[in-house]
N, C-alpha and C positions, 0 to 999 in steps of 0.2 A: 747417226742413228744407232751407231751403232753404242752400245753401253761397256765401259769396260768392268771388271768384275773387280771391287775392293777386297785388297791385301787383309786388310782389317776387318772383324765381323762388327764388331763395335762404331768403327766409325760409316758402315754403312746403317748402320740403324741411324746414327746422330743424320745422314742427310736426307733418309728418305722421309725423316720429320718434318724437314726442313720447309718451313712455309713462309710464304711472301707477307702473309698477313699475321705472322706469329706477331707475340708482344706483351704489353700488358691492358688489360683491361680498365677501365674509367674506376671501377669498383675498389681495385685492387691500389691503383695509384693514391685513390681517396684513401685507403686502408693505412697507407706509408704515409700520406699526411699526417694523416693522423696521430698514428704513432710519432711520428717526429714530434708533431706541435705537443705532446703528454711532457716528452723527455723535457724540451725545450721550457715548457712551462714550469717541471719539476725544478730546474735546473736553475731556473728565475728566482724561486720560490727559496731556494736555499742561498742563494746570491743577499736577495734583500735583508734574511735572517743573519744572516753574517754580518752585513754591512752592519745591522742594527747592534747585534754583540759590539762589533768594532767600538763604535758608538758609546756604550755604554761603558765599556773598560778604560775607554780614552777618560772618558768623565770623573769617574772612580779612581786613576792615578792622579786627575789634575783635582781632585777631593782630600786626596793622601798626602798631594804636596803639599798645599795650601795648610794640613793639619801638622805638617812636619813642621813648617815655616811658625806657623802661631805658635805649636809647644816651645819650636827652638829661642824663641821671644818672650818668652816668659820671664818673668823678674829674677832677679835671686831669693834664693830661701830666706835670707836675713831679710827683705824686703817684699817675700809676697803674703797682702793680708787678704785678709774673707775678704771678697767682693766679686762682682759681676763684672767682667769687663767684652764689650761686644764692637765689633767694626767690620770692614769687608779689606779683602783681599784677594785678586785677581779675581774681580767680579762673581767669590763666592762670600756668603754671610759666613760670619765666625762667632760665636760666644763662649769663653771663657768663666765656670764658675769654681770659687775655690769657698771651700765652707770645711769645718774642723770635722775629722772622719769622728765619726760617734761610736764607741767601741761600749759592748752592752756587757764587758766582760769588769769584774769590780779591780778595783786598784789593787795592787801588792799587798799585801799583809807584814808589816814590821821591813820593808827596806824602802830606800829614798824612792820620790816617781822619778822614772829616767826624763833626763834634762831634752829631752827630744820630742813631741808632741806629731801624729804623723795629718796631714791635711787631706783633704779631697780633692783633685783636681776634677773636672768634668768638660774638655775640650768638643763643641761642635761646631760640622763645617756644613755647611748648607749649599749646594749648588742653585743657579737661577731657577733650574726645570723644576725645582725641590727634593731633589736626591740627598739626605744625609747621611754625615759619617760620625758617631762618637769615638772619644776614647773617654777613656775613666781610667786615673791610674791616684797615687799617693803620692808625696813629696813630706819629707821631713822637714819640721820649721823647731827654731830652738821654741820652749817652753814661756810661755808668759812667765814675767817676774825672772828670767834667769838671765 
């Protein structure tokens, strides 16, 4: 009965708090759900966006291959003419068109035309989902008649 007198001022304050039925209330635990389920759903929410980039950069490298592999297969310059040429390759479409670049600038004035003629190339790769990729570049072909 009898009480002894704490050393400490502080930690007699922490027990004369001290209740049987401290804790948390129904309110308050609902509060912390809460708050978790936000984080946790934010958290979702960035996950699935991610996955979806992933996704889509995978698509667009296996779009770049497929258009590396077509250019690298192209004919040679002594042998590639105007035309269309289309087909697939690792389940993406590809079409190929080559037609003469149209140059709106007039010929030389008193020297030979250069024996080089420059062409249009127009490289596109199509994924199944419908994603495409072009390229457009130029290739030199010798001149008709040379």
């Amino acid at each position: 009965m009898f009480r002894r007198k704490p050393s400490d001022p502080g930690r007699a304050a922490i027990s004369s708090r001290a209740n049987p039925r401290a804790g948390f209330t129904l309110i308050e635990a609902l509060v912390a759900l809460a708050v978790v389920a936000v984080c946790l759903s934010a958290i979702g929410i960035l996950m699935a966006k991610n996955n979806r980039t992933v996704r889509q950069i995978d698509q667009r490298l296996a779009l770049v291959a497929t258009l590396r592999k077509v250019e690298a297969a192209l004919p040679d310059r002594s042998t590639l003419a105007s035309a269309e040429l289309s087909g697939e390759m690792a389940e993406n479409a590809w079409a190929v068109t080559v037609a003469p670049y149209l140059d709106a600038s007039p010929p030389p004035v008193g020297k030979e035309p250069p024996q080089w003629s420059p062409e249009s190339i127009v490289v596109k790769v199509r994924s199944p989902s419908g994603s495409l990729i072009e390229l457009e570049t130029l290739r030199l072909v010798p001149r008709a008649g040379k």
